[in-house]
Phi, psi and omega in degrees: 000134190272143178312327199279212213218099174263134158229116173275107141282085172270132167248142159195154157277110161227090176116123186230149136222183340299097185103240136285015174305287181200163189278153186294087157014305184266021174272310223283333183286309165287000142309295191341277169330286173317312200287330184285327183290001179255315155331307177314321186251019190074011186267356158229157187272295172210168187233181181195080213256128173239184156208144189258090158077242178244042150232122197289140188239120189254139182217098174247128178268126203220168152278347192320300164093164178331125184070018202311130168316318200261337149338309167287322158320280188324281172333275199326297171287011188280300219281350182252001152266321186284336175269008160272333153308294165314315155314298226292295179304358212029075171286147160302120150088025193307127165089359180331331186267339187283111130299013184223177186249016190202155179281137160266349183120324186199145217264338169334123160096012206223014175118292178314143136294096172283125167233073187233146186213120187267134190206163176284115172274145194294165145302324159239120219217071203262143181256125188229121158275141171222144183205130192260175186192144206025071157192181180247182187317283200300026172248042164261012158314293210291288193307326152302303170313307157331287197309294195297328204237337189266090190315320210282323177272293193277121161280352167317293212301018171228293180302310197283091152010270156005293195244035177243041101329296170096198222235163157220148194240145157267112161261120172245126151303094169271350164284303178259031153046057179207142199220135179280120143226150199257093180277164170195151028286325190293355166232055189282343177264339152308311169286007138314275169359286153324281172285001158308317198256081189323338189267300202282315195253106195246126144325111183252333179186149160254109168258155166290158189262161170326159165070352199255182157314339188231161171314151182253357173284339174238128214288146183239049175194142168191135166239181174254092183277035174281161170227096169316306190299332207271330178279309170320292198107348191209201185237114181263035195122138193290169265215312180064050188291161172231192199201153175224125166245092194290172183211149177087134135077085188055024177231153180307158181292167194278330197270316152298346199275343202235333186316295196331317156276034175258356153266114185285101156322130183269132148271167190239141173143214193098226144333075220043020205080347201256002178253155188276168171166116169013130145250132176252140174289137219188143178268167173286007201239341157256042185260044151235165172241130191210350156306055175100036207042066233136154002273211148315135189242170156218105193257200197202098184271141204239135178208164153231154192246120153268081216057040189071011163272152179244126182266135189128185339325172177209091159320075218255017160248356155289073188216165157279356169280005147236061158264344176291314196282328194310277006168300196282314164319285226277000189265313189293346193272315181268001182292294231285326186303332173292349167281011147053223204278343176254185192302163339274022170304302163273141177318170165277164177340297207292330179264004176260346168017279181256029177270160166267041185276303182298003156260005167278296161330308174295317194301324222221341156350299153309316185295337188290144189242188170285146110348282222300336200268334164275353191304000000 
């Protein structure tokens, strides 16, 4: 058993109403219920059950260490006890995200979203879960990027001694399943480069550089980059990412770690996955999408971990100092929407793939005729 401290985050959509909206009260009391009896009996130190729009979000702290069998395992009979709940009710969409009819040894690659990272806990040791709804993994680029790399969002990254080495990402190429690290400042326009473009090149993790406060082996930044359509073959449902963020004490401050999100970023995702749109920043009791399924949420739970315990929530987008952005989303959601069925609203071709638009397409294949051939 390892010394250090796992902190998991698993997601899966398996079941909703009214549509996509949001999850059923009695998934979330039966997550509740299953993690304590495995609290109880010791295979996790604690827990935590959210729901991000219509996604059940399990948040466990453990001994395990990374990619533990038996963690996943756990998730896994969580999320399949809530979808016989959903069956039972006829929820939207039960069980969507389990693509398999069986645990495989490990939930990576089966459907579920994963974020998870074992580190030494601090003496004080603040924790930010963020978790999204209609939208994919990259559209934790821009805001990551931030928190770690942008002197204009982190004033650390100029004051603080601590942080001026700066950081290194891990980047993974999720089309040719090939992954990148990056240092910064000094390749900050390469990794621009990269991350600019959100559907292929995703930020998977941050680590501290050599010399600094913390080990540099353990990551203080993680996202989940599964993309459903690339395990499915088609398109069952948006990526829905979540995120783990450490804070404080050679790490950006708690208040930077959350400034990124006062500007609502246009992501992709939305409307059946196929639109662009505002992510609003968003409290847990405003975690449904119900505009246009949209727009996009992100809410964000604030704990300090205590001996592997989550102290906490902290609802930490409940404030009024983001009703401006909220205010500025919904302006940008009634900009993007007038733009009806075209770009740049609806994705471009190349990101509609695995939508059903390409069965439209087919339909209509035949009728196209040669140019060249009527002049």
């Amino acid at each position: 058993m390892s010394g250090k401290i796992t902190v998991s985050l698993i997601k899966a959509d398996v079941g909703s109403y009214p549509g996509h909206v949001r999850v059923h009260e009695d998934l979330l009391e039966k997550a509740r219920s299953e993690l304590k009896e495995y609290e109880n009996n010791g295979d996790i130190i604690d827990f935590k059950v959210f729901n991000a729009g219509d996604d059940l979000e399990l948040l466990i702290s453990h001994h395990k260490g990374m990619d533990s069998k038996e963690i996943h395992e756990i998730a896994w009979n969580v999320f399949e006890k809530a979808t016989e709940i959903a069956k039972d009710l006829k929820l939207y969409g039960a069980g969507q995200d389990l693509l398999s009819d069986a645990f495989s040894g490990n939930i990576r690659g089966m459907g579920p979203g994963v974020a998870e990272m074992e580190f030494t806990e601090r003496g004080a040791e603040p924790l930010v879960a963020f978790m999204m709804d209609k939208t994919e993994p990259g559209a934790f680029n821009l805001p990551i990027f931030r928190m770690f790399a942008d002197p204009f969002n982190t004033a650390g990254l100029i004051i603080d001694p601590s942080l001026h080495a700066g950081f290194v990402f891990e980047i993974w190429d999720i089309l040719e399943n090939k992954r990148v690290f990056m240092k910064t400042p000094e390749e900050t326009y390469s990794l621009l480069a990269l991350i600019g473009a959100k559907s292929r090149f995703v930020i998977k993790r941050v680590f501290p550089k050599d010399g600094g406060k913390l080990p540099p082996d353990e990551p203080v930044a993680v996202v989940s980059t599964e993309k459903l359509y690339q395990i499915a073959g088609e398109y069952v449902g948006k990526d829905d990412p979540v995120a783990l963020v450490r804070a404080q004490s050679g790490l950006p401050a708690l208040g930077e770690v959350l400034e990124p999100f006062a500007f609502p970023h246009l992501v992709s995702g939305w409307m059946r996955g196929s639109h662009n749109g505002p992510l609003m920043p968003v409290p847990f009791k405003y975690s449904q999408c119900t505009r246009f399924d949209g727009p996009p949420r992100v809410i964000a739970a604030g704990f300090q971990i205590a001996y592997g315990k989550l102290v906490g929530p902290v609802d930490l987008f409940d404030d009024p100092a983001f009703d401006q952005v909220r205010a500025k989303a919904s302006e940008i959601a009634e900009y993007m929407r007038r733009h009806g069925p075209f770009e740049p609203h609806r994705l471009p071709m190349e990101d509609m793939e695995y939508t059903t638009l390409p069965k439209v397409l087919e339909g209509l294949k035949s009728r196209f005729e040669n140019i060249v051939d009527i002049r």
